[in-house]
C-alpha positions in Angstrom: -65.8 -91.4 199.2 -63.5 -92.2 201.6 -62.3 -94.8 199.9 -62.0 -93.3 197.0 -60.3 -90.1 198.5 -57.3 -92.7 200.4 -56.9 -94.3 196.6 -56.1 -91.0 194.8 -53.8 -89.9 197.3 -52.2 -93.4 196.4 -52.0 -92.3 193.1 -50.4 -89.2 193.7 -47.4 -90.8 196.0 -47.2 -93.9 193.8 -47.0 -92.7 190.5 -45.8 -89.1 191.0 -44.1 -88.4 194.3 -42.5 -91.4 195.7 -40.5 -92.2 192.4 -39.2 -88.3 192.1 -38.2 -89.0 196.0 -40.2 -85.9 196.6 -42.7 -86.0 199.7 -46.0 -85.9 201.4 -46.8 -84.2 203.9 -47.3 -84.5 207.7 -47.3 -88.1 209.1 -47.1 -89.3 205.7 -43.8 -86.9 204.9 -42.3 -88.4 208.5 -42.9 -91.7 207.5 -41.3 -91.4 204.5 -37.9 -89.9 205.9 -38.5 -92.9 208.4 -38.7 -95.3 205.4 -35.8 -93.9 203.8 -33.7 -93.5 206.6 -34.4 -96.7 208.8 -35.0 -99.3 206.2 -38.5 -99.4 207.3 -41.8 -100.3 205.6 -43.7 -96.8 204.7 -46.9 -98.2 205.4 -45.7 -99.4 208.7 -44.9 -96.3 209.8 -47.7 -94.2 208.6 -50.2 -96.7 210.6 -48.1 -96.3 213.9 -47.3 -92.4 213.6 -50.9 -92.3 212.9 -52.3 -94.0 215.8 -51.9 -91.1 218.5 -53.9 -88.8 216.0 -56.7 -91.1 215.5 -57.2 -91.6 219.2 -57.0 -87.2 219.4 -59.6 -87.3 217.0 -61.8 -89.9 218.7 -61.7 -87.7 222.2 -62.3 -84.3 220.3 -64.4 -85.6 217.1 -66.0 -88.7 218.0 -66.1 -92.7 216.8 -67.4 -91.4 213.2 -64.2 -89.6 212.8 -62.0 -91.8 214.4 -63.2 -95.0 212.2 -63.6 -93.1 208.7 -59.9 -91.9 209.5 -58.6 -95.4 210.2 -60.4 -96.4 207.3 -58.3 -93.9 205.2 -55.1 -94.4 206.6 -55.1 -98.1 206.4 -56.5 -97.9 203.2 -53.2 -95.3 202.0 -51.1 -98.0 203.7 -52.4 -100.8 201.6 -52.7 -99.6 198.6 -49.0 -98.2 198.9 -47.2 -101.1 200.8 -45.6 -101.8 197.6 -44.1 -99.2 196.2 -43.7 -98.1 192.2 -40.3 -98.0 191.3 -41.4 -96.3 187.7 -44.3 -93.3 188.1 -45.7 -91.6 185.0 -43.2 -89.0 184.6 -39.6 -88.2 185.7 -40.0 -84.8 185.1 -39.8 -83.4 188.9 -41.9 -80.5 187.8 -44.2 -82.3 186.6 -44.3 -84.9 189.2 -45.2 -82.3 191.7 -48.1 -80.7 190.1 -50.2 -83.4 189.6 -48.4 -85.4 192.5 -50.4 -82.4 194.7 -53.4 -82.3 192.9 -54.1 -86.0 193.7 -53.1 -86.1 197.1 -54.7 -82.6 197.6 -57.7 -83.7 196.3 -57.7 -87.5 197.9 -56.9 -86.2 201.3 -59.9 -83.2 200.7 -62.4 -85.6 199.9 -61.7 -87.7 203.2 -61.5 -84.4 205.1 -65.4 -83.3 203.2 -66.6 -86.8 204.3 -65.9 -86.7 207.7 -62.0 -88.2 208.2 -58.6 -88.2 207.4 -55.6 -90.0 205.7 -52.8 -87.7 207.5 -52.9 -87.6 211.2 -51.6 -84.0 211.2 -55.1 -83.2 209.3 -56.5 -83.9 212.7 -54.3 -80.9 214.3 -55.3 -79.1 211.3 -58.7 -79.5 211.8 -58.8 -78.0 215.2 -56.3 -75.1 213.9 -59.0 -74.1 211.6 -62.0 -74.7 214.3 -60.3 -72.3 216.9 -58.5 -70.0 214.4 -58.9 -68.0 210.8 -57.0 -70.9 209.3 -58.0 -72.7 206.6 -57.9 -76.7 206.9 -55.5 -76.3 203.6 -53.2 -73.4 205.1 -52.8 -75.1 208.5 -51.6 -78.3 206.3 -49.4 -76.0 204.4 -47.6 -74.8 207.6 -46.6 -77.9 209.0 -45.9 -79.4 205.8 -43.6 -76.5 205.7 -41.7 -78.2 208.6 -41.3 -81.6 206.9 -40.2 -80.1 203.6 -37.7 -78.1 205.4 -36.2 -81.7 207.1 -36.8 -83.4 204.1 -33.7 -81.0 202.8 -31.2 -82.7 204.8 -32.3 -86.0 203.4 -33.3 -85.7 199.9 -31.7 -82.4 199.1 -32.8 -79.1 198.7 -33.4 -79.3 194.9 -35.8 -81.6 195.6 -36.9 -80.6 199.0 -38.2 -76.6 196.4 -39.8 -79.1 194.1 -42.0 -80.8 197.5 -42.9 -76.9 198.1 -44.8 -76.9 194.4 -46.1 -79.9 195.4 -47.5 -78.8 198.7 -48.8 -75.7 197.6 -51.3 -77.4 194.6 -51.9 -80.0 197.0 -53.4 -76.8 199.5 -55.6 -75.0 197.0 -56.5 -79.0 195.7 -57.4 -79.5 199.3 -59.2 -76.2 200.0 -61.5 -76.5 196.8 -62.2 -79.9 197.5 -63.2 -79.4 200.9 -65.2 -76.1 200.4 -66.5 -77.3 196.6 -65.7 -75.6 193.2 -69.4 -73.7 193.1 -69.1 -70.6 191.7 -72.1 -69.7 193.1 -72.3 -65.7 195.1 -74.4 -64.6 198.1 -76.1 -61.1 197.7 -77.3 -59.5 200.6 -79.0 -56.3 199.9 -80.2 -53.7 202.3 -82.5 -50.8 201.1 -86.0 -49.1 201.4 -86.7 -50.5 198.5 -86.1 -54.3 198.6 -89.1 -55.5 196.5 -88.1 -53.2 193.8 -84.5 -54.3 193.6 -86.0 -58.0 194.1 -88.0 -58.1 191.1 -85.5 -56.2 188.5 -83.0 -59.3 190.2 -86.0 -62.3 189.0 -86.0 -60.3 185.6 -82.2 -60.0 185.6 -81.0 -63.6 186.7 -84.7 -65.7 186.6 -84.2 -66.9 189.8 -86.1 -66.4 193.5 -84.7 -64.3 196.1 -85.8 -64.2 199.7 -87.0 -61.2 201.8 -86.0 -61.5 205.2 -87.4 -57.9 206.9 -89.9 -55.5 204.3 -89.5 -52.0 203.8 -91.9 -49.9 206.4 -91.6 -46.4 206.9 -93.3 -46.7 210.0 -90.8 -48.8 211.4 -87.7 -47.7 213.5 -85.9 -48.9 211.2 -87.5 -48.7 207.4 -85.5 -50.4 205.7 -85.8 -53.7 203.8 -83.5 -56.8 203.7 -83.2 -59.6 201.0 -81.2 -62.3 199.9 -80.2 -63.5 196.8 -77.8 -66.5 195.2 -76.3 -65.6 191.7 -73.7 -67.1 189.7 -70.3 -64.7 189.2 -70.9 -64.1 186.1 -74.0 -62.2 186.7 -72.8 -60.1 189.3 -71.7 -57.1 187.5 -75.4 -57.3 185.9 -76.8 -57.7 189.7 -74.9 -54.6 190.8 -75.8 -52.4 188.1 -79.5 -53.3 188.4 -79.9 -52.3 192.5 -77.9 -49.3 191.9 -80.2 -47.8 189.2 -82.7 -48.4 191.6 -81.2 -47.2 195.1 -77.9 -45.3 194.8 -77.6 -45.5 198.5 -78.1 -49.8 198.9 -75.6 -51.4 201.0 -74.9 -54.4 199.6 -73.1 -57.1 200.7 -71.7 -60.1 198.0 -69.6 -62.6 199.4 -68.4 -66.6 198.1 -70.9 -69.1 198.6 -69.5 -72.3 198.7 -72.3 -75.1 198.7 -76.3 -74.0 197.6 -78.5 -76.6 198.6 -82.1 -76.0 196.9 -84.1 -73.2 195.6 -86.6 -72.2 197.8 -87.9 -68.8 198.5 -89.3 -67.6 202.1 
């Protein structure tokens, strides 16, 4: 996966980027001015930039990191030491669509799997660890920096259509590293839990999980159960506890990855 995550960012500066001289982001977005400016191999430059980040991700991630990142970026730097002087389209709006949805979605798949192909991923990494950041807004940021230098060298024309760019790559990224289920979480709190529970199996066919019964002995009588629906059965889901307990507090909320179906 990481492999395959380094090759379709390829694809996305080969064929759609690099050839609209409209740029990547971070390291990769600073090696390209560098390029450009110097007369100096990309790929050169995107292994040396990188080589500070990798060794910050060795001391804060670990070897795993460190190695599947190297992996990446040398596998970027290969398969774009050559570059395509004719990409699929010369079309600049064009270009940066689908030039950000395959580097969003190459450089998400090596963030999923445990690395990166962008050194400043690493920093973004950490943003999002310590911070309400998303790994895909922290990217945006300081890609917002590069675009904004890449201006003076590309022009600005082309420095609005890197923006476009940027922003698919950062919703690419996002819902690659987070995954496109659609699935919800449905936390319901009520005194009547089993109730609402079995109206849910009729409603959706699918097992929920009580985590505290209904008592009215207890301090505190009421029940708590968890449920995982798809979105399009949550306007059913909502209708069906409310009939039964007007005064449920219910909580629904994203969830991202659902691993098995098993009831406690």
């Amino acid at each position: 996966m990481i492999l395959l995550g380094s090759a379709l960012a390829a694809v996305g500066l080969q064929f759609f980027l690099l050839p609209n001289h409209l740029l990547d982001g971070g390291v990769t977005g600073v090696s390209i001015l560098g390029a450009y400016v110097f007369n100096v191999p990309f790929a050169v430059l995107l292994v040396l930039f990188n080589i500070p980040f990798v060794y910050l991700g060795y001391r804060k991630f670990g070897k795993l990191f460190a190695l599947y990142s190297s992996i990446g970026i040398l596998t970027l730097a290969a398969l774009t030491f050559n570059h395509v002087e004719v990409g699929f389209t010369h079309e600049p709006i064009l270009a940066a669509i689908f030039g950000g949805i395959f580097v969003g979605i190459g450089a998400g798949l090596v963030i999923r799997y445990g690395g990166t192909i962008d050194g400043t991923d690493t920093v973004a990494i950490l943003i999002d660890r310590v911070t309400i950041f998303s790994v895909g807004e922290a990217i945006m940021v300081i890609n917002g920096i590069i675009i904004a230098l890449a201006g003076f060298v590309f022009g600005w024309e082309n420095a609005l259509y890197s923006l476009v760019a940027y922003f698919v790559a950062h919703k690419a990224i996002d819902v690659t590293v987070e995954g496109l289920n659609e699935s919800r979480s449905v936390w319901v709190v009520s005194h009547h839990v089993r109730e609402i529970g079995a109206i849910i199996n009729a409603v959706v066919d699918e097992p929920v999980t009580y985590v505290k019964e209904a008592n009215p002995k207890d301090p505190e009588p009421h029940g708590v159960m968890l449920a995982v629906i798809t979105r399009f059965e949550e306007a059913k889901i909502k209708a069906a506890i409310y009939a039964i307990d007007k005064k449920a507090f219910v909580v629904i909320s994203n969830a991202h990855e659902v691993i098995g179906k098993e009831t406690f």
